[in-house]
C-alpha positions in Angstrom: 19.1 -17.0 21.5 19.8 -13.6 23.1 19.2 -14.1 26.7 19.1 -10.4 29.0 21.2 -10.9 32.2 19.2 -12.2 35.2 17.0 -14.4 33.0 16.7 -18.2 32.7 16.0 -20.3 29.6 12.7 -22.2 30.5 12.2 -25.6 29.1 9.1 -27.6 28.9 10.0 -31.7 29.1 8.2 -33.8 27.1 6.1 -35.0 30.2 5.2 -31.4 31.2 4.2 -31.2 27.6 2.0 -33.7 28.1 0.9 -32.6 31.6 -0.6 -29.2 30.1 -2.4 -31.3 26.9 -3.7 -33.4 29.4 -5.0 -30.4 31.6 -6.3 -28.4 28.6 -8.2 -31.6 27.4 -9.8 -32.5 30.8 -11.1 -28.8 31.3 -12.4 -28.7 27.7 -14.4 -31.5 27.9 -16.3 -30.7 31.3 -16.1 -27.3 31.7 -15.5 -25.4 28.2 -12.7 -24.2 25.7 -13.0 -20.7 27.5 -11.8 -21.9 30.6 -9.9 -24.4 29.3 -8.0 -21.5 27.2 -8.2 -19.3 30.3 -6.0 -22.4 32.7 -3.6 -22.9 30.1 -3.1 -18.8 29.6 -2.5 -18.8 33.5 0.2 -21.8 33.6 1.9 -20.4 30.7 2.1 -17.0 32.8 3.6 -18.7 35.5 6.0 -21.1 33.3 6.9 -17.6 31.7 7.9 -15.8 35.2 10.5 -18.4 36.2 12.5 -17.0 33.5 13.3 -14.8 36.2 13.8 -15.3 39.4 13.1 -18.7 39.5 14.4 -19.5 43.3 11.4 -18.5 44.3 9.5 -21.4 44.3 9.7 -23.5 47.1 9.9 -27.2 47.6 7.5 -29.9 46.9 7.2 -31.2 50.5 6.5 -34.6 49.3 10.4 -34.1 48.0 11.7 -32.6 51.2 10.4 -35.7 52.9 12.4 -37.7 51.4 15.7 -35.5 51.7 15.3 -34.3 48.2 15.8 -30.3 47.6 16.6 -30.1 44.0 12.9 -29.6 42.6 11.2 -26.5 43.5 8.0 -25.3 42.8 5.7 -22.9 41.4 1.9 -22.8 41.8 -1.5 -21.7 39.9 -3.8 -23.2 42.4 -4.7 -25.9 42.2 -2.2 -26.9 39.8 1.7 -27.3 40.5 4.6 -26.7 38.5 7.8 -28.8 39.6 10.9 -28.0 38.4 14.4 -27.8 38.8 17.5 -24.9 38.3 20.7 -25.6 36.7 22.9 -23.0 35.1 20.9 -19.9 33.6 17.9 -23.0 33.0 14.9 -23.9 34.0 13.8 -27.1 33.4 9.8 -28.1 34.4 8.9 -31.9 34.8 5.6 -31.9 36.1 2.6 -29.5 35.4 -0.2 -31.6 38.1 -3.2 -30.7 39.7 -1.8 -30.8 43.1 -5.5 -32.2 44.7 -3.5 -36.0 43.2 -1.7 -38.1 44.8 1.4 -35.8 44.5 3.6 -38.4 46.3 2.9 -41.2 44.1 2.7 -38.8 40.9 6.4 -37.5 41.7 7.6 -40.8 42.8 6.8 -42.3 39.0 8.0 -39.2 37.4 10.9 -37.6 39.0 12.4 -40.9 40.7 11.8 -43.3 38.3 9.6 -45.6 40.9 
């Protein structure tokens, strides 16, 4: 892959994976394929745009609280996109509606508790 300077190699884990079937399933069933398709359009755009810039997201205060600032994140509201920077990648954990418990969901996820 031919990457243009400035740009980042975005990678989706298997849990983010996940994270978006889970989103597109839950809006499809109660509130239709067209909005469904329309969420999942809108969280791809903003997965797409950390392949540049991505220091722009800011981090998950549930993290900071804990003295954790290597996850930042990116938002389509109300839905939160956690990831973290290393090298000319981006690597996403956590696609959530962030009206969860965040604390609990990024707990399991990101620190193994």
């Amino acid at each position: 892959m031919i990457r243009k300077p400035g740009t980042f190699e975005v990678l989706l884990t298997e849990g983010a994976e996940q994270d978006l079937e889970s989103i597109y399933d839950y809006i499809s069933e109660y509130d239709g394929a067209a909005h469904a398709n329309h969420v999942l359009d809108a969280l791809m755009t903003v997965v797409e745009s950390l392949s540049t810039f991505p220091e722009r997201g800011t981090f998950p205060k549930e993290l900071v609280n804990l003295g954790i600032k290597e996850y930042r994140q990116a938002f389509f509201k109300p839905y939160r996109v956690i990831y973290t920077i290393a090298d000319a990648k981006v690597v996403i954990y956590v696609i959530a509606d962030g009206r969860r418990n965040m604390l609990s969901l990024l707990t399991r996820r990101l620190l193994g508790g």
